[in-house]
Every structure is written in C-alpha cells, then in structure tokens.
C-alpha positions as CSV (number, residue, x, y, z in Angstrom):
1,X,108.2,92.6,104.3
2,X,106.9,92.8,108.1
3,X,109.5,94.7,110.1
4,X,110.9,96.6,107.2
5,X,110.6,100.7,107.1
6,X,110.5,102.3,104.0
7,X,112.5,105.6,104.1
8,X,110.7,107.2,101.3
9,X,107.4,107.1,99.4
10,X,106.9,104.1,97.4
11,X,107.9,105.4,93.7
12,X,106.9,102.7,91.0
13,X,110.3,102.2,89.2
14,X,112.4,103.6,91.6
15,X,115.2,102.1,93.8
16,X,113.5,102.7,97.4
17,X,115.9,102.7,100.4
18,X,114.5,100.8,103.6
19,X,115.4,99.6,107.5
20,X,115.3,95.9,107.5
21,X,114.8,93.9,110.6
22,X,118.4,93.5,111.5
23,X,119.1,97.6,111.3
24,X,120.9,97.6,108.1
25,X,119.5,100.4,105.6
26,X,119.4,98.6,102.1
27,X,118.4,99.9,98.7
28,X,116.5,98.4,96.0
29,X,113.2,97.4,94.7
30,X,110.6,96.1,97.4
31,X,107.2,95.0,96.6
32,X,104.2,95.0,99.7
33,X,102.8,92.3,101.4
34,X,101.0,89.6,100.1
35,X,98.0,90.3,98.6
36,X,96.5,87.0,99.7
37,X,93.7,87.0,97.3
38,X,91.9,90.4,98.7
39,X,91.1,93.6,96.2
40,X,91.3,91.9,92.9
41,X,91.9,93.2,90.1
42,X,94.5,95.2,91.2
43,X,98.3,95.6,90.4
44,X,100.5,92.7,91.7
45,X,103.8,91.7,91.3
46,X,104.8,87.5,91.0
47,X,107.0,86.6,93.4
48,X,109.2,84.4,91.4
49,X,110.4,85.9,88.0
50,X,108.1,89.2,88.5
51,X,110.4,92.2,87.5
52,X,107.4,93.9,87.2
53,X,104.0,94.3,87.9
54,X,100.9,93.2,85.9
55,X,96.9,93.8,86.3
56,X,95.6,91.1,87.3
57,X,91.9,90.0,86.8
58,X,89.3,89.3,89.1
59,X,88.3,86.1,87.9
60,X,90.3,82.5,88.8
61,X,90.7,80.0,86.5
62,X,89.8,75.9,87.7
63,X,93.6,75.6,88.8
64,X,93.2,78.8,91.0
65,X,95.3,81.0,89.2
66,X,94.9,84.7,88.0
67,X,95.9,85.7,84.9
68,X,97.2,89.2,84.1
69,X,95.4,91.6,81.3
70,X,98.4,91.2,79.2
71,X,98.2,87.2,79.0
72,X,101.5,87.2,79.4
73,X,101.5,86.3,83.8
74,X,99.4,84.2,85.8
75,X,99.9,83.0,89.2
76,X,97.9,81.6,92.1
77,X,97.3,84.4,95.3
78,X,99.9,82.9,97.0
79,X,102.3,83.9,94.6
80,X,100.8,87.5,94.1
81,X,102.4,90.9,96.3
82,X,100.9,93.8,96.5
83,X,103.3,95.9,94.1
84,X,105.5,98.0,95.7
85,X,108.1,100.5,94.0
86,X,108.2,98.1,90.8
87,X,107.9,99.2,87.4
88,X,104.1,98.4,85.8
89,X,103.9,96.6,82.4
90,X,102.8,98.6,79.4
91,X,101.1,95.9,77.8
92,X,98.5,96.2,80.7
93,X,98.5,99.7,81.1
94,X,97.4,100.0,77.3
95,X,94.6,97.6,77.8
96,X,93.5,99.1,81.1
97,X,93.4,101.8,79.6
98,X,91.4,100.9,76.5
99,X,88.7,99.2,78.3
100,X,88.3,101.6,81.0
101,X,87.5,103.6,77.7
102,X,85.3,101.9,76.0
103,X,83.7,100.9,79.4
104,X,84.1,97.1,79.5
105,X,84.0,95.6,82.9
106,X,88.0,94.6,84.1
C-alpha cells in the first residue's frame, strides 16, 4: 500500500475510499502494510484468502507460521498485513475476550 492515501479513517468493515499511485480515487477494502513479523499478537489479515482479520498469537510454530486464536488461520509473517478497514472474526474476538477475562496470557 506505499503511495496510497486513505481519504477517511480506517473503519473495520467499512468500504474505505483511497488515492492510489496513479491518481485514480478507488473504493473498497484495504488492509496496512505488512506486518513483517513486528507487534505480535495483534490483529492481521492473510493476504491470500483473508476476508477478514484474525488474532494472531505470539508464538511460531517449527514451520514459521502463526496461528490465529480461532485455529481456524495460520500463516507465515510474510503472509500477515497489518489489518486495515477489514471486518475482525468473532470466533477470536470471543476468545480474546474470554482470556483477557480470566487473565490467561494471549
């Protein structure tokens, strides 16, 4: 996403107007950067197949990839954005939640 302007404040699961590099304005859904391994856990979104965006651990697994708190995504930091105006996934709300409750460690 370098060279593209949002027009508005980054809504999760809300369309999001934005100036890409060539000076067209386009709407849609647009995730960050790449989040390159830094700040995990943290909400990310897959790049391939991701139509929304998971929590995903801390902790990589011996093939070097994350797995979200749902079970349900994994992927290796290469593969991870930082999440944009994407929809999050309820599954890992609910257990972010729950754990955040009970106080176990994320």
């Amino acid at each position: 996403m370098k060279g593209v302007i949002r027009l508005t404040p980054i809504v999760p699961g809300e369309m999001q107007p934005a100036v890409f590099v060539d000076g067209r304005i386009r709407e849609g859904f647009f995730s960050g950067n790449a989040a390159e391994g830094r700040g995990f856990p943290q909400w990310a979104l897959k790049m391939f197949g991701g139509d929304k965006v998971h929590w995903m651990r801390g902790d990589v697994n011996r093939k070097g990839e994350r797995h979200s708190l749902c079970g349900r995504v994994y992927a290796t930091d290469v593969e991870l954005f930082l999440p944009g105006n994407y929809s999050r996934c309820k599954a890992c709300e609910k257990a972010l939640s729950v754990q955040k409750r009970y106080g176990a460690s994320v």
